[in-house]
BADO-732884 format. One record per residue: residue number from 1; x, y, z of N, C-alpha, C, CB in turn; residue in three letters. Coordinates in nm, 2 decimals. Glycine has a CB too. Layout:
BEGIN
SENU   i     nX     nY     nZ    caX    caY    caZ     cX     cY     cZ    cbX    cbY    cbZ  aa
SENU NUM      X      Y      Z      X      Y      Z      X      Y      Z      X      Y      Z Ala
...
//
This chain:
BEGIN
SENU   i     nX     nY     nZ    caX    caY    caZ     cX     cY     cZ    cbX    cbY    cbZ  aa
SENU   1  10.89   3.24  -1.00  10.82   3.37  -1.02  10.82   3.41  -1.16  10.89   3.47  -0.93 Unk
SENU   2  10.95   3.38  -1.26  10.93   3.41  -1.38  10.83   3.35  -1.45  11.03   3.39  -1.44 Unk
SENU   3  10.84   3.23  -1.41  10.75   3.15  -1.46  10.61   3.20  -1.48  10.74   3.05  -1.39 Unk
SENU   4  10.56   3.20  -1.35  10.42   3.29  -1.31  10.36   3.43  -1.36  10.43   3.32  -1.18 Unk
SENU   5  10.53   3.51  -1.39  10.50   3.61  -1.50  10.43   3.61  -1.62  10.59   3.66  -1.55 Unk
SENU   6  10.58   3.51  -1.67  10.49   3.50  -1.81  10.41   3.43  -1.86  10.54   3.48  -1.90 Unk
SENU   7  10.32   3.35  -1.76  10.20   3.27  -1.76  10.10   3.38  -1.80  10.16   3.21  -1.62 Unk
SENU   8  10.10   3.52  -1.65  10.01   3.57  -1.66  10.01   3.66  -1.80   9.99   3.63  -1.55 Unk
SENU   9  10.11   3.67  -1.80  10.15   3.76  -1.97  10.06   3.70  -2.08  10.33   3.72  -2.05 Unk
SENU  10  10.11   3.59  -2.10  10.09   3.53  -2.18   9.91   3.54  -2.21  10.17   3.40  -2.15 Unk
SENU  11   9.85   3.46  -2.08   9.70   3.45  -2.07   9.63   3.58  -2.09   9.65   3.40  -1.93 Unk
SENU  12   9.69   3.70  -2.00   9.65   3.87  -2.04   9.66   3.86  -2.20   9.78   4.01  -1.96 Unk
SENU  13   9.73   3.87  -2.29   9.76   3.82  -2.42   9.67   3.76  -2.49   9.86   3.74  -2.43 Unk
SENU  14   9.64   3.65  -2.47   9.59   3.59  -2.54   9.43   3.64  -2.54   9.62   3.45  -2.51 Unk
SENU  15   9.38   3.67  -2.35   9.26   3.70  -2.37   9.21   3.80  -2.42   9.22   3.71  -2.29 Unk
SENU  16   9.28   3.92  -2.43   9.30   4.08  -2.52   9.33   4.07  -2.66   9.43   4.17  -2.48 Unk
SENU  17   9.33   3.98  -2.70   9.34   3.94  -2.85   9.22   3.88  -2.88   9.44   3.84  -2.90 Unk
SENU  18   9.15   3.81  -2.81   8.99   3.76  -2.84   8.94   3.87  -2.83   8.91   3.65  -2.74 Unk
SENU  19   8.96   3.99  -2.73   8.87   4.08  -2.69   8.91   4.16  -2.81   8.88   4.14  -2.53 Unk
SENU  20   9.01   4.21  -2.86   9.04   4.31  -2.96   8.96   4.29  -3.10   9.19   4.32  -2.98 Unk
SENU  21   8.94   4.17  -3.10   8.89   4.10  -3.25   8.72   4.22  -3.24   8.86   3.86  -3.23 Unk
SENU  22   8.70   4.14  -3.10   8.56   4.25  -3.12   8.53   4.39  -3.13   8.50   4.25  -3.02 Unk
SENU  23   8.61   4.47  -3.13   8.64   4.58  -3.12   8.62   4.67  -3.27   8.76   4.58  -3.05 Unk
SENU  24   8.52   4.73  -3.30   8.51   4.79  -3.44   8.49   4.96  -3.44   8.39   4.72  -3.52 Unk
SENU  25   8.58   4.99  -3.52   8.61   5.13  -3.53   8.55   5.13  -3.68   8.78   5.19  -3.49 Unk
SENU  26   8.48   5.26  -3.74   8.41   5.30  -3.84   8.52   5.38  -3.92   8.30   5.38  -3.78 Unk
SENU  27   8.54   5.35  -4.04   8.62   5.36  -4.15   8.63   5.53  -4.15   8.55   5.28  -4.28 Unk
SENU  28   8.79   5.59  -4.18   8.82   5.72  -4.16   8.70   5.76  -4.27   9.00   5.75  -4.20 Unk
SENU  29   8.75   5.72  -4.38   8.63   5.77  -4.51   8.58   5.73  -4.56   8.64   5.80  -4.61 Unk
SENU  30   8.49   5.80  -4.64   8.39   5.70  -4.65   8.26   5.73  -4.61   8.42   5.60  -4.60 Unk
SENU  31   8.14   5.63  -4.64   8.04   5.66  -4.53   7.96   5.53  -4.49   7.93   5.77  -4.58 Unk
SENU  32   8.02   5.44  -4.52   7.99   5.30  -4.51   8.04   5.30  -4.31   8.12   5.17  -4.65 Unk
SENU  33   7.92   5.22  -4.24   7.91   5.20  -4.11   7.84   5.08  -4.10   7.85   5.31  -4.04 Unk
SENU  34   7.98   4.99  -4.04   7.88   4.83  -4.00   7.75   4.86  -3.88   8.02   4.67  -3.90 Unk
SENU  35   7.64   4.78  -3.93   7.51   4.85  -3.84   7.50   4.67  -3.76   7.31   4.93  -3.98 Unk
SENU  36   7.40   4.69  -3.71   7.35   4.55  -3.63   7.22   4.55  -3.56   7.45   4.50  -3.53 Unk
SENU  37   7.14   4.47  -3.60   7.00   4.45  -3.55   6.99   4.46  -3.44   6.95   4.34  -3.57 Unk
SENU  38   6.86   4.52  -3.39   6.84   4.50  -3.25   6.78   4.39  -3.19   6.78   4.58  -3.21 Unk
SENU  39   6.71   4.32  -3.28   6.69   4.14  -3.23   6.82   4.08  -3.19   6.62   4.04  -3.37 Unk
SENU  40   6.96   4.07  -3.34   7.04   4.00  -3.29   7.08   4.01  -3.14   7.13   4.01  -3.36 Unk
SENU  41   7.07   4.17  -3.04   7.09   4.19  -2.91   6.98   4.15  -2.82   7.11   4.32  -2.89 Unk
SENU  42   6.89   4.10  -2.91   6.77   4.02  -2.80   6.67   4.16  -2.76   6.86   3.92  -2.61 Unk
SENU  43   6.70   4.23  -2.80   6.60   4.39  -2.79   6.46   4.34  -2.85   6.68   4.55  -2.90 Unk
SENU  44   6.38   4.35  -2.74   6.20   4.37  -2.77   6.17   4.46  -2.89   6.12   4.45  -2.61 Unk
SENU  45   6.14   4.45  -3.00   6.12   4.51  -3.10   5.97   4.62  -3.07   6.12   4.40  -3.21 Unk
SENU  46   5.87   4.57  -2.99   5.79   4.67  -2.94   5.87   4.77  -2.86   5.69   4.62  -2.85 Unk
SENU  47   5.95   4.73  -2.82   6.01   4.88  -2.73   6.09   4.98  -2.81   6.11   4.84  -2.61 Unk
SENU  48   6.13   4.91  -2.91   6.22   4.95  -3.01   6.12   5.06  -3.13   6.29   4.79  -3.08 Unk
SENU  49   6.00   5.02  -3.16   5.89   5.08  -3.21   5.85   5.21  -3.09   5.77   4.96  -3.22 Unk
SENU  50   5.86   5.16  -3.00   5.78   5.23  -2.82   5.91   5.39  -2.88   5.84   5.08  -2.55 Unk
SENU  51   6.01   5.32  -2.85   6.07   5.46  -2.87   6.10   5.52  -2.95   6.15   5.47  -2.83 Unk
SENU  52   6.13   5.47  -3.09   6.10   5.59  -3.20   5.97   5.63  -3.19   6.13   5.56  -3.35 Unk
SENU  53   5.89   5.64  -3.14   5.72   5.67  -3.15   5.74   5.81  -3.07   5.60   5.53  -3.06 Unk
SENU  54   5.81   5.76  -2.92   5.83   5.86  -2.83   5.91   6.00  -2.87   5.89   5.80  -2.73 Unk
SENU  55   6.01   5.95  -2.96   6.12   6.03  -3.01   6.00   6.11  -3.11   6.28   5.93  -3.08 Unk
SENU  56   5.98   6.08  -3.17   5.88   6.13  -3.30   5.78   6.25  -3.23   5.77   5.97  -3.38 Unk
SENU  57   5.73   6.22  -3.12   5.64   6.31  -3.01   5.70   6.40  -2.97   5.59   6.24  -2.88 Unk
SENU  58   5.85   6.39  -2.95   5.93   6.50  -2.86   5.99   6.58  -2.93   6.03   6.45  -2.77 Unk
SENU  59   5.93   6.60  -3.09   6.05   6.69  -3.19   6.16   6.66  -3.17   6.07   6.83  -3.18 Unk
SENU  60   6.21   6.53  -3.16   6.36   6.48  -3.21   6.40   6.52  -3.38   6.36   6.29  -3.20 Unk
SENU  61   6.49   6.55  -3.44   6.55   6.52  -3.54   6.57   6.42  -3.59   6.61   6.55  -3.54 Unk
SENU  62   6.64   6.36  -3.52   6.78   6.25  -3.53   6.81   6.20  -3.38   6.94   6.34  -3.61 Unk
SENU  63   6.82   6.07  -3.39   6.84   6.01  -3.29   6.93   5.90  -3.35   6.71   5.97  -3.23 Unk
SENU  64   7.03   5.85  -3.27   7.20   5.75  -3.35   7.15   5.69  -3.21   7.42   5.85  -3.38 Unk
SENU  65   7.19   5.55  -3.18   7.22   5.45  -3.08   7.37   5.36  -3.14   7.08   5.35  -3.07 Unk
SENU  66   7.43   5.36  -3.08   7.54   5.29  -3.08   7.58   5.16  -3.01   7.59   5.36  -3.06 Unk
SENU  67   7.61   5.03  -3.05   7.67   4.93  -2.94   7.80   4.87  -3.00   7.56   4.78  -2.90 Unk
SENU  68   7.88   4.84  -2.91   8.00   4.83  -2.97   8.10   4.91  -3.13   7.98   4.69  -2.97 Unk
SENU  69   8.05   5.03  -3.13   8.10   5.15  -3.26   8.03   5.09  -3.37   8.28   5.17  -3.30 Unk
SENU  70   7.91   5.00  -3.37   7.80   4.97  -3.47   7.65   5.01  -3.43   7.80   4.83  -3.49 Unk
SENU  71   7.62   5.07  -3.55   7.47   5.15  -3.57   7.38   5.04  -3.57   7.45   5.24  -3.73 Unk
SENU  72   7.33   5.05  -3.39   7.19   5.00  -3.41   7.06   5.06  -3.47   7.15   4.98  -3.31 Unk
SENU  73   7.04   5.17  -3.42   6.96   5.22  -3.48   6.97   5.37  -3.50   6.85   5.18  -3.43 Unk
SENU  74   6.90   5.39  -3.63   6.99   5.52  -3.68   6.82   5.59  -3.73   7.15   5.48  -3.86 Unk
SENU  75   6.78   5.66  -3.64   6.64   5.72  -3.74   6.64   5.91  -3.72   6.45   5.64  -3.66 Unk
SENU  76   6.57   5.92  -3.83   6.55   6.07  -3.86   6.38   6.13  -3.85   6.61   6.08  -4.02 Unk
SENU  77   6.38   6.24  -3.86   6.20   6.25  -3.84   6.19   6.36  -3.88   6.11   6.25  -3.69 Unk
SENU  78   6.08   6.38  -3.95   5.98   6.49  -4.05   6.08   6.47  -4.17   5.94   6.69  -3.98 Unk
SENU  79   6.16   6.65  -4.22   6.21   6.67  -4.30   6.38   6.61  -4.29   6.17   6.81  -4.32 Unk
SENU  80   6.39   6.59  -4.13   6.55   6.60  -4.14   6.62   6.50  -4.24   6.61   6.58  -4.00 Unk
SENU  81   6.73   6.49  -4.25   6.81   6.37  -4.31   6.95   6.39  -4.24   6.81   6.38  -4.50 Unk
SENU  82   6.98   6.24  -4.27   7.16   6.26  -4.24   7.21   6.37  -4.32   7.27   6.12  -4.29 Unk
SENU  83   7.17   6.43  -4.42   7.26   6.50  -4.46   7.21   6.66  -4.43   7.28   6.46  -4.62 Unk
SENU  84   7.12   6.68  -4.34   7.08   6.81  -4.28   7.17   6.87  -4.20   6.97   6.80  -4.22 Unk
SENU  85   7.18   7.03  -4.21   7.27   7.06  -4.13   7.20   7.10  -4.01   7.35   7.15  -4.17 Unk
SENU  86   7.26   7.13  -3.90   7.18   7.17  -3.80   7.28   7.24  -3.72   7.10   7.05  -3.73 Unk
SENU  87   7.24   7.31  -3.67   7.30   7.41  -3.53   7.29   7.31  -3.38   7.16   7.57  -3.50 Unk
SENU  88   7.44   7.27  -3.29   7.44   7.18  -3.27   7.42   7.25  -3.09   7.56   7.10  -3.34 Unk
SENU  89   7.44   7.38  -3.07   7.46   7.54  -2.96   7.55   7.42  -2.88   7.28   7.64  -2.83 Unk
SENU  90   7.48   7.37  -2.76   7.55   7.32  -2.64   7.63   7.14  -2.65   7.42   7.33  -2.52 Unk
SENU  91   7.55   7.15  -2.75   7.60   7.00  -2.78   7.73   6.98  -2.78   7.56   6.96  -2.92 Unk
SENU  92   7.78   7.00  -2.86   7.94   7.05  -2.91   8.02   7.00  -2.73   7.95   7.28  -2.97 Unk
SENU  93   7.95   7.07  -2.59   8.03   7.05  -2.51   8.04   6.88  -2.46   7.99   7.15  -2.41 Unk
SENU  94   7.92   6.86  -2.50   7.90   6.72  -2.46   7.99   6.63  -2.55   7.74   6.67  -2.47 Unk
SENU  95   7.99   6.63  -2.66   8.08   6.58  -2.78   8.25   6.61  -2.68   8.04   6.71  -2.98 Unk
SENU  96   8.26   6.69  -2.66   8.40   6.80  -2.58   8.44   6.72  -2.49   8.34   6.96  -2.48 Unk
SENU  97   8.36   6.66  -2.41   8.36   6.63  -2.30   8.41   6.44  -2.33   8.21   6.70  -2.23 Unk
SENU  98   8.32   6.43  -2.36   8.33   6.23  -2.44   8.46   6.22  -2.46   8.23   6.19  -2.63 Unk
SENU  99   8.52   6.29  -2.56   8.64   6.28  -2.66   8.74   6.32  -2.56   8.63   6.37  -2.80 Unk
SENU 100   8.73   6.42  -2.47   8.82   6.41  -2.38   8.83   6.27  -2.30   8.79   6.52  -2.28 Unk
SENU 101   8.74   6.26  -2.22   8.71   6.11  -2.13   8.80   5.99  -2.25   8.48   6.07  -2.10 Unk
SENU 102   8.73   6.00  -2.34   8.80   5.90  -2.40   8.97   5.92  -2.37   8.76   5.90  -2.57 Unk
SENU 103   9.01   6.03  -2.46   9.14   6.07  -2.44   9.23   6.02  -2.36   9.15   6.17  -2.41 Unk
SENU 104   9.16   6.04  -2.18   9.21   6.00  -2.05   9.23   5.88  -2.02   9.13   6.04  -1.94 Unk
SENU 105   9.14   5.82  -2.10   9.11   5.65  -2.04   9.24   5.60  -2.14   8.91   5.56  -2.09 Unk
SENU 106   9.23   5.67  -2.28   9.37   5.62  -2.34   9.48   5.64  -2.33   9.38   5.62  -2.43 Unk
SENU 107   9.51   5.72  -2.21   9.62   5.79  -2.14   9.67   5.90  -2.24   9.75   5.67  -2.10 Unk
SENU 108   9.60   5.92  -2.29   9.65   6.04  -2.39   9.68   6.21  -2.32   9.52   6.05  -2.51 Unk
SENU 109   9.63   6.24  -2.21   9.58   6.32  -2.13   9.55   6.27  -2.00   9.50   6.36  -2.17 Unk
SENU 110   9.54   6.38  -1.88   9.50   6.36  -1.76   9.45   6.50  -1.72   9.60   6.29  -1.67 Unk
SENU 111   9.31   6.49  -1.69   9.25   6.62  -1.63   9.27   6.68  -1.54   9.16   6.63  -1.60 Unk
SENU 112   9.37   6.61  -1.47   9.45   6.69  -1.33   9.59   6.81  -1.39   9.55   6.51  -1.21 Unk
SENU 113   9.62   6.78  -1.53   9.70   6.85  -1.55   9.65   7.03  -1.59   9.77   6.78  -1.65 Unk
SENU 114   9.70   7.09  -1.61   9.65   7.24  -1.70   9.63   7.23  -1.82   9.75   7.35  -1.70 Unk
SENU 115   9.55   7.32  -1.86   9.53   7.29  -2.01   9.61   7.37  -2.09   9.40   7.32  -2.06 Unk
SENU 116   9.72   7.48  -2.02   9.80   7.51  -2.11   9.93   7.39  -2.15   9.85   7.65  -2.07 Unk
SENU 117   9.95   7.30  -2.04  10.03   7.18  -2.08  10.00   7.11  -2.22  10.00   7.07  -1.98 Unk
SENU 118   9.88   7.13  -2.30   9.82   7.08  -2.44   9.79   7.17  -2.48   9.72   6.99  -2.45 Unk
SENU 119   9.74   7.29  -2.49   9.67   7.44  -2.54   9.80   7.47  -2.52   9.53   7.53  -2.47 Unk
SENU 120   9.90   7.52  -2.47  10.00   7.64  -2.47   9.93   7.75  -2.39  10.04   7.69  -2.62 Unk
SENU 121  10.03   7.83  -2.40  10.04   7.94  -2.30   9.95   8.08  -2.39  10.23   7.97  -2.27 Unk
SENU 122   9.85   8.13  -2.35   9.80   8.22  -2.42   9.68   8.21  -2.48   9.88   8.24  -2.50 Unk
SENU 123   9.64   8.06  -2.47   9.52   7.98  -2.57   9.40   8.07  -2.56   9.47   7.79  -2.52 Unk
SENU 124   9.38   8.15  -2.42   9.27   8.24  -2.42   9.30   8.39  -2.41   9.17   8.19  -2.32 Unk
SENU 125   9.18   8.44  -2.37   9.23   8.63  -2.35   9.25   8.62  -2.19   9.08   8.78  -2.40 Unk
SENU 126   9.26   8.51  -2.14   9.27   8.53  -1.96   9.37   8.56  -1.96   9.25   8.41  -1.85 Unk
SENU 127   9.45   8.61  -1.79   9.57   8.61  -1.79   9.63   8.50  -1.77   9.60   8.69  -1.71 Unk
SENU 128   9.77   8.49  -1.76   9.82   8.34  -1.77   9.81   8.26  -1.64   9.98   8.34  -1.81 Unk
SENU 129   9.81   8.36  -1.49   9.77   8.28  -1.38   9.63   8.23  -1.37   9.80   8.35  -1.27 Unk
SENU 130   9.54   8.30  -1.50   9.39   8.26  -1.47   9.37   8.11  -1.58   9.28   8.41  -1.51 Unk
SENU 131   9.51   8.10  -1.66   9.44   7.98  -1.75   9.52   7.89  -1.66   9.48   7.96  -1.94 Unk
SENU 132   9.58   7.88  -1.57   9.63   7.74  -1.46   9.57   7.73  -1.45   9.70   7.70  -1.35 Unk
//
C-alpha cells in the first residue's frame, strides 16, 4: 500500500510540474505582458477581424481577451487608450466577484463563512446580527 502511495505521489508530482511550467502570471511591475497570437491558437483570423468590427459597432472602449494570463488580444476604439481613465460603476462587482471565486478555489476563503470572519465586526453601518 506504501508503495502505491508514493507511486501515486510521485506521478501527481511529476504531472503538476509539467502542468505548473505552463502557468504564467504577469509581472507585479512593470507593464511588460507576455501576449500570444491568435493563429498560434488556430483562431480563424476572419473571426478575429468579425469581432473587433462588432466591438467597434457597439461603442466598446476597450476590449482585453485573455488565455492562459497571456494577452491575446488587446484593442482600443476611437479616442480611448490603455492609459484612459474611465468610470468603471458596476464593473468593479464583477472584478469583486472573480477575485473572490479565485480566492475560494485557492482555499484562501469559503463563501459559506460570514464576512465579518475576514471584514471584522462593524465593517458596515448594519447591525451586527444583520452583517452574519
Amino acid at each position: 500500500m506504501k508503495s502505491f502511495l508514493l507511486f501515486c505521489f510521485l506521478l501527481f508530482t511529476i504531472s503538476n510540474n509539467s502542468f505548473a511550467q505552463n502557468l504564467y502570471f504577469p509581472p507585479t511591475f512593470g507593464n511588460t505582458w507576455d501576449t500570444i497570437h491568435p493563429s498560434s491558437l488556430n483562431w480563424c483570423p476572419q473571426k478575429v477581424d468579425s469581432l473587433k468590427n462588432y466591438l467597434a459597432t457597439k461603442n466598446t472602449k476597450a476590449f482585453i481577451l485573455l488565455k492562459d494570463g497571456k494577452i491575446v488580444l488587446e484593442e482600443y476604439f476611437g479616442t480611448f487608450t490603455k492609459d484612459s481613465i474611465w468610470y468603471w460603476a458596476s464593473a468593479g462587482k464583477s472584478l469583486t466577484a472573480f477575485t473572490i471565486g479565485i480566492a475560494q478555489q485557492e482555499n484562501y476563503l469559503n463563501i459559506q463563512d460570514t464576512t465579518s470572519q475576514y471584514l471584522g465586526q462593524g465593517w458596515t453601518n448594519c447591525m451586527p446580527f444583520e452583517e452574519e
